[in-house]
N, C-alpha and C positions, 0 to 999 in steps of 0.2 A: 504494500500500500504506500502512496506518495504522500508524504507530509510533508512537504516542505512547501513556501509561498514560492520559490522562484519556479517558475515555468507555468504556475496556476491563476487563469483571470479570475478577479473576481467581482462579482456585478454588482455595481452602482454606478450615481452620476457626481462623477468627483469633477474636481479641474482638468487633472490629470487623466480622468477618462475621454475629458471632452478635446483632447488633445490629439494633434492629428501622429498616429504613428512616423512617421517620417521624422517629425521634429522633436517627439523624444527620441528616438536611435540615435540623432542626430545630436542631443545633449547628452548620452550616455556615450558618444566619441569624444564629445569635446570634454566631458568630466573627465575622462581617462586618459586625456593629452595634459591637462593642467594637473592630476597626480603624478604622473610621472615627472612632469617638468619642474615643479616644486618641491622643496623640500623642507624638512623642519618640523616638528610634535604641533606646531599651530598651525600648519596647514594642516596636517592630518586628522586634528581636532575639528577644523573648518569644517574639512570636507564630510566624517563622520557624523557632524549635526546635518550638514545640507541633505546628505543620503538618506538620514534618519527620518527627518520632516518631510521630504519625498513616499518614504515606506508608510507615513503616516497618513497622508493625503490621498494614497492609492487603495486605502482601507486596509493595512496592515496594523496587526494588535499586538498585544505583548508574548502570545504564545508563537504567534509568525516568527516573532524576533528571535525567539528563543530557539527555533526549530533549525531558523540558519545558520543562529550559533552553534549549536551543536552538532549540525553537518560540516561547518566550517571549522570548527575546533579542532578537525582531524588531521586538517594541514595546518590552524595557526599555531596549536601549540609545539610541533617541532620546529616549524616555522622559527617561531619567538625565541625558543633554546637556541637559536643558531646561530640570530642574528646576535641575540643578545652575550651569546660565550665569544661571537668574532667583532662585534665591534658596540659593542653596549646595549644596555635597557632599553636606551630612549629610541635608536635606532631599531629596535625589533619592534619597539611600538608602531613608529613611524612606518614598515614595512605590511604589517601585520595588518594596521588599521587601515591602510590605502586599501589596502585587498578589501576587506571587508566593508567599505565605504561602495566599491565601485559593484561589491555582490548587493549589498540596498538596495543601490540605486537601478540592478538590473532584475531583481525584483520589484522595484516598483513600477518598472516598465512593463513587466510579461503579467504582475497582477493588472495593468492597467490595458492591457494592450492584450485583442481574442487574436489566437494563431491565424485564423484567416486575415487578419487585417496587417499583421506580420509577414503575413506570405506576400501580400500585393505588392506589401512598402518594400520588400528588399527585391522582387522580381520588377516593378517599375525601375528601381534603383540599378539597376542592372541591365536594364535594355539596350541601352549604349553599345554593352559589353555583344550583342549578340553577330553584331558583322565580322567579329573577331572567332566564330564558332561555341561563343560559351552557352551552355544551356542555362535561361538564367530561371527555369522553372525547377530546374532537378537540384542549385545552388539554393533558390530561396528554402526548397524543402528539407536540403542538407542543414542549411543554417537554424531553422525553425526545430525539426528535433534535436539539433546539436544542445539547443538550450531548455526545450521540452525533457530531455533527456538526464540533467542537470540533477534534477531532485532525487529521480530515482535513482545513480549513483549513488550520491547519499545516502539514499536507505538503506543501500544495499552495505556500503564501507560499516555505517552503525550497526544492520542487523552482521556482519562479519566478524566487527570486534566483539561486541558480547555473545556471540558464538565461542571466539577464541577467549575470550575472558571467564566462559564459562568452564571451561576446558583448563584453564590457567596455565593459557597460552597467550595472554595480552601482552607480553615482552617480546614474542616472536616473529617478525618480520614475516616468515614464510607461511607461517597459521592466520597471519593478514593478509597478505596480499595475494596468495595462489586462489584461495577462496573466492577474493571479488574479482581477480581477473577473469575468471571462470566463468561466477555470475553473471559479468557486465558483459561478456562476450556471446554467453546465452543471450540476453537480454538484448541484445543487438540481432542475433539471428533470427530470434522471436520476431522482433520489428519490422525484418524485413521480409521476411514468410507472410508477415499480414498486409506489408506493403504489397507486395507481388500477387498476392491472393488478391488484392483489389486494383490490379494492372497498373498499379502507381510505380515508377521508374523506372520503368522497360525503354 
């Protein structure tokens, strides 16, 4: 089962809803050009509220919050050990937070923004592209579950570690990771047997 808010719309009439997809994709490029380009624990603070009240607007709650936390906790917290042992605290913050700033903020988009209206904006966005051979219908589709596809990862790495944690095998890299390689590679084959079942990317 998918818990997590990124990749799931959710219905109402916010600002953010009323917002044309094209022009948030479009602010979640430029938020992820001004992260990288800045630096500093007040910028990462910045950006962390802006994302925040973003998440908020798009009708995320406090369990939403928590659920990407906890998906995201998988990579921040070795993350934060690594930055923090090679070049300090404030710097793991810094690194840690940006990620997790520009995951808000692209959950507030896909809660605000239905897959069909995702499909159009990135296959208009690409029409350009088609005199050069690119298919810009089989990219929008690629694009679209690439981020659909987001949470359920996540599920799948949580329900894996306490699998392994049950087993008291949470220290084991390979009681981690062979397990969701697995899953996540089913879970892709799955996806595309249903695609193909319904002559989608022939």
């Amino acid at each position: 089962m998918i818990t997590s808010p990124l990749g799931a719309y959710i219905t109402r009439q916010g600002p953010l809803h009323r917002l044309r997809p094209g022009l948030k994709l479009l602010g979640l490029f430029v938020l992820a050009i001004a992260v990288i380009a800045t630096g500093g624990w007040i910028w990462t603070t910045a950006a962390l509220c802006f994302s925040i009240a973003l998440a908020l607007v798009a009708g995320l709650r406090g369990r939403d919050f928590w659920r990407v936390a906890r998906g995201f906790s998988l990579i921040a917290i070795p993350l934060f050990a690594f930055q923090a042992w090679s070049a300090g605290w404030l710097r793991g913050y810094e690194v840690v937070g940006d990620l997790f700033a520009l995951i808000l903020a692209a959950s507030a988009v896909t809660a605000s923004t239905k897959a069909t209206e995702m499909l159009d904006t990135i296959e208009c966005a690409l029409r350009p592209f088609q005199r050069f051979g690119v298919n810009t219908e089989r990219v929008a589709l690629t694009f679209s579950l690439a981020i659909r596809m987001i949470p359920g990862i996540q599920e799948l790495a949580r329900e894996t570690l306490d699998a392994a944690r049950a087993r008291g095998l949470e220290r084991s890299p390979r009681a981690r990771s062979i397990p969701l390689v697995l899953r996540t590679v089913s879970q892709a084959h799955l996806t595309g047997e249903a695609l193909a079942a319904r002559g989608i990317g022939d």
